[in-house]
N, C-alpha and C positions, 0 to 999 in steps of 0.2 A: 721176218718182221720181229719175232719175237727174242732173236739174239740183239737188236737194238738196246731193249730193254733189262735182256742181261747183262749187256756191256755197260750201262748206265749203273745202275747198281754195283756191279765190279768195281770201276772208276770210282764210286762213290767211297766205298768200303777201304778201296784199297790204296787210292791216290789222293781222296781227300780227307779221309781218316786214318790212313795211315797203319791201318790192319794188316797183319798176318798168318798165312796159315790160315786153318779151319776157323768158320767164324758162328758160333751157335746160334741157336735161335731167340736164346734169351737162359741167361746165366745168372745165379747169386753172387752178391757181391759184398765179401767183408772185409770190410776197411775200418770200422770203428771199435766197440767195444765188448765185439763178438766174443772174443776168446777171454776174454777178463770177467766177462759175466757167465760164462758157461763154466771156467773152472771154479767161480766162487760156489757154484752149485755142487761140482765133485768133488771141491776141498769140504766144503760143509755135509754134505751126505744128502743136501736136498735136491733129489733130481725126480723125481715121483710126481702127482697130483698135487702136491703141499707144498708151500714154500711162498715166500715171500716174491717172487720173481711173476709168479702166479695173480697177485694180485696190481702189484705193480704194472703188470703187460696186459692187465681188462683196462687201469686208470688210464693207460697213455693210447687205448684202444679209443676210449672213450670221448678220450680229447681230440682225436686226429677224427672224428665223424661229427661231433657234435651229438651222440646218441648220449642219453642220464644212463645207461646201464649196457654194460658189454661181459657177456660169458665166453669165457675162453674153452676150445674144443679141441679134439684131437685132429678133426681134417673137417676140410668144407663141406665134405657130404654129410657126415654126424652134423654136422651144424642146420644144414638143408632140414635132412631129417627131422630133428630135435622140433624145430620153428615150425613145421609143418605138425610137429605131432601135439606141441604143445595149443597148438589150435584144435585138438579133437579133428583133426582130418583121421579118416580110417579106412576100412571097407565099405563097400558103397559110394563113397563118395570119388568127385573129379577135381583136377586142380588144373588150370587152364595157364598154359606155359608156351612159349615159343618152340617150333619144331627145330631153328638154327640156333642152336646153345649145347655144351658142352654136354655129355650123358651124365652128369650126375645130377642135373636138374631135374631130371625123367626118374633118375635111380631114387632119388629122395621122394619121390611122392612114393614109387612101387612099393617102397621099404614102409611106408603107412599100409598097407594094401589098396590104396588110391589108383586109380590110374590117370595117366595124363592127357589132356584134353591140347591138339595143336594147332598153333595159330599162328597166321602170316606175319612176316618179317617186315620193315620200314627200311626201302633201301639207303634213308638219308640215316639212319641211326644203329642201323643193324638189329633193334630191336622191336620189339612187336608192336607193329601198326596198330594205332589207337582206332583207326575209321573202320578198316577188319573187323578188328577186337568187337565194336559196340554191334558193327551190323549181325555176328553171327551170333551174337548175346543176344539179341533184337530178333531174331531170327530164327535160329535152334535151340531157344534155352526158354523154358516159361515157370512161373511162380507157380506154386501149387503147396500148402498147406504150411504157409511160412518161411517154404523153400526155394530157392531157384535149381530148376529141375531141365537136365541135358534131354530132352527129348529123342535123338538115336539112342541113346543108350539106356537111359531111366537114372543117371547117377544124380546126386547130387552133386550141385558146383562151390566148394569149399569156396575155395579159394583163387585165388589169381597169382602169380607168379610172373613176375616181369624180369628178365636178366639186362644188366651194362656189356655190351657182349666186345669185347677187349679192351674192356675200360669204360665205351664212351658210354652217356648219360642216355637212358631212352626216355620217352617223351613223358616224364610219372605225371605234368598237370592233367594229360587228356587222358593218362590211362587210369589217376586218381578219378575224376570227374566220374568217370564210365563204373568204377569201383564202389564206389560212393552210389552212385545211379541204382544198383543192382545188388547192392549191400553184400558185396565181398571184401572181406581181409586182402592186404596186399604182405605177400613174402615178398621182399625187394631181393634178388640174387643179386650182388654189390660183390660176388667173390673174385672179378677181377676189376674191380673199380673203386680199392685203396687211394685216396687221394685224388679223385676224380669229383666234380663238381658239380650240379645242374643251377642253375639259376643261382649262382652262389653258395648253395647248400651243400656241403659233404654228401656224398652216395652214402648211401646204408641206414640214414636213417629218415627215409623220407617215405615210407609206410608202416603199417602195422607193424610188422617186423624184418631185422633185414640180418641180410648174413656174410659175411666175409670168407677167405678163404690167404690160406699163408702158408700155401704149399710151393715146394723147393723155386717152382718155375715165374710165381708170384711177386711183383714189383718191390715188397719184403717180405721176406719167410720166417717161419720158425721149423724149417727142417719138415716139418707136416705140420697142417694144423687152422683152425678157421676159429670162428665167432659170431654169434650172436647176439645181435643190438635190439635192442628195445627204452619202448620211449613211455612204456607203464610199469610201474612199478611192481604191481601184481602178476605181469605177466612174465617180467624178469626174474619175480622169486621161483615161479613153476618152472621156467626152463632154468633154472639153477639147481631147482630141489630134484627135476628130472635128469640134471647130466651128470648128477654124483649120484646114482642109483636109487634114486629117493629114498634117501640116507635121513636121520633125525634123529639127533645123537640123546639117549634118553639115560641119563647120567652115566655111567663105565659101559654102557652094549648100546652098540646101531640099529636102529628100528628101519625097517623100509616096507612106508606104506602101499605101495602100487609097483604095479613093470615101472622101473624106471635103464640108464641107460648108463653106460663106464664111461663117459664121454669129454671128462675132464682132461684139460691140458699139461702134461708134465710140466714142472717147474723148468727141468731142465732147457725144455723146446721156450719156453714164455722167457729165459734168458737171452735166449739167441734172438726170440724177436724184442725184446727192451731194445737193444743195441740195431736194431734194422730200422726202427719207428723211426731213431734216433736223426735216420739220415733219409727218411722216407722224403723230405722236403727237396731234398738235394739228388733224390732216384726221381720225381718228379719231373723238377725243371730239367733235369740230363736230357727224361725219355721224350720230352715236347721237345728239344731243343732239333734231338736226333728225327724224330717227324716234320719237321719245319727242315731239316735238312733232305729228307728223302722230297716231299711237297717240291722243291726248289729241284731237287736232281732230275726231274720223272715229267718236271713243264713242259719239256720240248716235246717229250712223246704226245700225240694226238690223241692215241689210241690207248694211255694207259693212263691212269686218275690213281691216289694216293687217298683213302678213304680218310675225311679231315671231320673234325668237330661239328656239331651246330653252333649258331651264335652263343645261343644261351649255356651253351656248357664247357665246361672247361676237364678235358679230358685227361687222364693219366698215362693215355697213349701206352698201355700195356703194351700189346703187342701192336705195332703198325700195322699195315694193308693198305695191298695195291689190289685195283680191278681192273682185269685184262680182256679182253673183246670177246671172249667164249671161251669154251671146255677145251679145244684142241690147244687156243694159245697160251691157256690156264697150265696143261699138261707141259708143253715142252718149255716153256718156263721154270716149271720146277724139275724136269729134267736135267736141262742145262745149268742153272742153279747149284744144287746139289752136286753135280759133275765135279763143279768151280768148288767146291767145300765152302761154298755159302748153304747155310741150313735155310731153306725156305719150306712153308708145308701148304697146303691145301685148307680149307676149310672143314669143321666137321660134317660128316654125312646129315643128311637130317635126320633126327632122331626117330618120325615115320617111318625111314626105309631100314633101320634095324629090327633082326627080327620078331625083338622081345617087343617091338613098341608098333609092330606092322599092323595091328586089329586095334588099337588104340584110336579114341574118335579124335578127328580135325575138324578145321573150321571150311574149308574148302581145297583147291588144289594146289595150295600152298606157293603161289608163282614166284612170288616179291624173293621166298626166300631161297628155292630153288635157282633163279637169276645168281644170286649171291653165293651158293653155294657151288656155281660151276665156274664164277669168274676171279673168285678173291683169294687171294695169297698172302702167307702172313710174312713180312721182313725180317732180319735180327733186329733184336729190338732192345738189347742189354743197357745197360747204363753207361756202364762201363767204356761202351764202343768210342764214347765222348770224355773219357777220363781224362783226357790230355788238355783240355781246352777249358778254360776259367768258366766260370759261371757267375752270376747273380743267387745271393743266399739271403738277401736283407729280409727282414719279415712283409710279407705282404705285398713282394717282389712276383710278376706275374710274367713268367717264360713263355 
């Protein structure tokens, strides 16, 4: 049954894109003004935390989200970190996150001494169920001296932490609502949903604070390296004064008031992404165009579905996904797959069954996301793979 659906894919990749050879899972792609902005940085000597390319690559950060203020990082995890700590999250306290998301969601709270609180999955969105979410808030979590207080554990509940998990939008009105309800902060994880949309709105800046991520495998990169959005002003200078070591230059010597953090983006890396932003519009419409082509390739299968947008969002289709009828047909899919030198992979494990995060408190037995974690598979998903084929670039052109 399941070579059906390799064969589809093959066909797809190879006969009507035209593909050869090994085909990854999702590749960088410089075509623009990569190398002319990275050597102006070797030719000048600026390739460090300084330079002009640095400030340049927050402004165009800034515009591509709609967020008033973006700090450039060295990787999504410092970025995770940073946002999480410049909230006074610390010891004692919990942050309430999805158990299907990448491990540095998890890794970013532990690096506060937090630990992570997980919760069921939304199978239309891949992220965390808003109806979940409020009943175990409702349920295992009670107010107690100005706090909301995790009742298995005694933590306090920081925060809330919602991930776009390959992109697409998760549901922020009802998990705002519930936020709001219970008086947590929202970290928005937006580290793979660069140019992703919910209700019309850029991902990243649709909570308290939100964070990117612009590592190699990333819709654009900067070689390593992420960001943090913010929509106050106060709290954008703290997580600025904390990712250059809480630096305060007090006329010829640097003062640093508190632990702060080396967290700043090389110039060098913030050149490589000026030139990727450059064409983030054009990695966009490629990677929906190449979803809308899997969507079409994958109809005739009964038994295999192409995980697609909600109405209200419009996705950047990071990486695609397919869902296949169980764990056995999940496995020799990617068996077969990878056989073919198509890179297909699995889903991550849930961050419960690792063993750093095994005694970590959940919200129940986590079904929605367990389902999803034994049937979805991710496609290639490069830009690139559609290079040959015209596109639409007008402004306000929607792929």
């Amino acid at each position: 049954m399941m070579r059906h659906a390799v064969d589809v894919l093959d066909a797809y990749l190879r006969d009507g894109l035209g593909v050869r050879g090994s085909v990854a899972l999702h590749e960088p792609w410089f075509r623009g003004n990569e190398w002319r902005y990275v050597r102006e940085c070797i030719d000048t000597g600026w390739v460090s935390s300084a330079g002009a390319f640095v400030d340049r690559f927050e402004k165009a950060v800034a515009a591509a989200t709609g967020a008033p203020h973006a700090i450039a990082t060295v990787n999504g995890t410092a970025a995770l970190h940073l946002a999480l700590h410049a909230l006074d999250v610390g010891r004692g306290d919990a942050v309430i996150c999805p158990a299907l998301t990448f491990v540095a969601t998890a890794n970013a709270i532990a690096h506060c001494g937090a630990s992570p609180v997980f919760v069921d999955s939304d199978p239309a969105t891949l992220g965390i169920d808003p109806e979940k979410l409020e009943a175990f808030l409702a349920r295992d979590c009670a107010r107690a001296g100005g706090k909301l207080i995790h009742r298995g554990s005694g933590l306090r509940v920081a925060a809330l932490l919602p991930v776009h998990i390959f992109g697409h939008p998760v549901d922020m009105d009802g998990i705002g609502d519930i936020a709001h309800a219970f008086g947590l902060p929202i970290v928005e994880d937006a580290t793979e949903a660069l140019g992703s949309r919910y209700r019309e709105k850029p991902c990243g800046a649709l909570g308290t604070i939100g964070v990117l991520s612009f590592n190699g495998n990333k819709i654009a990169t900067t070689g390593g390296g992420g960001a943090v959005l913010c929509t106050e002003s106060a709290l954008a200078a703290r997580v600025r004064h904390l990712a250059t070591t809480a630096r305060r230059d007090d006329g010829f010597q640097h003062v640093h008031d508190e632990v702060g953090f080396n967290y700043r983006m090389p110039n060098i890396n913030a050149a490589l992404g000026c030139a990727q932003l450059e064409l983030l519009d054009e990695f966009v419409t490629l990677k929906r165009r190449l979803a809308r082509g899997y969507i079409e390739a994958f109809a005739k299968l009964s038994d295999v579905s192409v995980f697609a947008e909600q109405p209200w969002a419009r996705s950047n289709y990071w990486l695609s996904a397919i869902a296949l009828p169980d764990r056995a047909a999940r496995d020799a899919f990617l068996a077969e797959t990878n056989a073919r030198g198509i890179a297909t992979r699995p889903c991550w494990r849930l961050l419960c069954d690792l063993p750093m995060y095994r005694d970590a408190p959940r919200a129940d037995a986590l079904a929605g996301a367990r389902d999803i974690e034994a049937r979805l598979v991710n496609l290639p998903s490069s830009p690139q793979l559609l290079a040959q084929q015209p596109i639409a670039t007008a402004a306000g052109a929607r792929a």
